[in-house]
N, C-alpha and C positions, 0 to 999 in steps of 0.2 A: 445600635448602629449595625447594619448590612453591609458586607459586599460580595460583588457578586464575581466570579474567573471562569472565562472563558479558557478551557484547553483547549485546541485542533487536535486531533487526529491524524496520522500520516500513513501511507502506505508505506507495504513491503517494501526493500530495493531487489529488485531481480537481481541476481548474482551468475556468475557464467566463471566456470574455473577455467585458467587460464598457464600456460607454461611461461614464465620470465625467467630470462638470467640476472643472477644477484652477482655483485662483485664480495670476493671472500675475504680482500682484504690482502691480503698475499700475491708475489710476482715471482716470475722463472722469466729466464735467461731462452730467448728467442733461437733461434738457429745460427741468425746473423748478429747474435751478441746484446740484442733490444731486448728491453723488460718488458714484457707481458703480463697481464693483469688476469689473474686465472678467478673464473665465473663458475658458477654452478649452477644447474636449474632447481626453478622450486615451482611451484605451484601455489598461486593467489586467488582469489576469488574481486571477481571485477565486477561491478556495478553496471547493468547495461541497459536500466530504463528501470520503472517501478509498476507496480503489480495496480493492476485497475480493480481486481474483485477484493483483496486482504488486506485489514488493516495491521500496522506493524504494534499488536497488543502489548509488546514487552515496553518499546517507548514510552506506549501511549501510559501504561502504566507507571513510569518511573518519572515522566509528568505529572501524573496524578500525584505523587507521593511529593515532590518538592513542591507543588503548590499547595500541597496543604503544609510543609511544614515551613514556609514563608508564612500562611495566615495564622500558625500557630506563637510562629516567632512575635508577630504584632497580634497578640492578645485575645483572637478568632479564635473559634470553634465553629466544626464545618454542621452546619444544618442537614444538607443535603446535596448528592450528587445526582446530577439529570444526564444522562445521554441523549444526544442528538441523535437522530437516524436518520440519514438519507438513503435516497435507489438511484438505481438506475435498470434501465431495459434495452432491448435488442428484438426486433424483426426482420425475418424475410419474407416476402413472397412473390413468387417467379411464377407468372402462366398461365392462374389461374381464371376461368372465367366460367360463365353461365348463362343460358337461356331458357327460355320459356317452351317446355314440352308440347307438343300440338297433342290437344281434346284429353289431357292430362292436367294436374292442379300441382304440380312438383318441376323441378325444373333440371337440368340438367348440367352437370358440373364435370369440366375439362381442363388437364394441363396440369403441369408441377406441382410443385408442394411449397407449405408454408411451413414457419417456426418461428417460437419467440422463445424469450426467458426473460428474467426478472430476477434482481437481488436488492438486499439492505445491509447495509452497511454501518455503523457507527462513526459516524462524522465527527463528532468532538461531543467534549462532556461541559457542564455547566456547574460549578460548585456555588453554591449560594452558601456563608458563614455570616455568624454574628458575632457580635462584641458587648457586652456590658458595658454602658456611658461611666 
């Protein structure tokens, strides 16, 4: 008997350090005799979108490891791991054009510039296990 687990993959979280007041727990005695609740700053790291180019590997990894030791718990032994790869790409181009040179065989080319790029990524992995009936 087979089965087969799908992981996902997830990106990065982009982080942005950030200054917060924490409360310390502690109060003093106000000017006008009110308890005041005295703050300190600290510094957090805030979550402020996720990464389109990096997968977060240490996750992706510590998925990896409880789902094998889930098929292990129910009697599996892992066959094999397959990784998914997906892309993705990106262009521009602004301007460019071209015509046909007179009593010339080459043409002539005018105007801004272009650019692409291209990446792969690892989308999710595929464990395929088996089990002795």
């Amino acid at each position: 008997m087979e089965k087969v687990v799908y992981i996902k993959a997830y990106f990065l979280p982009l982080l942005k350090e950030v200054s917060v007041k924490v409360s310390t727990g502690e109060t003093k005695k106000g000017f006008f005799g009110e308890e005041k609740e005295i703050k300190r700053t600290e510094k957090q790291f805030k979550r402020t979108g996720w990464s389109d180019t990096k997968v977060d590997g240490k996750r992706l990894a510590e998925d990896l490891e409880s789902s094998i030791k889930n098929l292990n718990s129910e009697g599996y032994f892992v066959k094999a791991i397959t990784p998914i790869i997906s892309g993705t790409y990106n262009y521009k181009s602004q301007g460019i054009s071209s015509s046909t040179r007179v009593l010339r065989e080459t043409e002539a080319v005018r105007g801004g510039a272009s650019y692409g790029y291209g990446y792969s990524y690892t989308d999710s992995l595929i464990i395929v296990a088996s089990k002795n009936a």
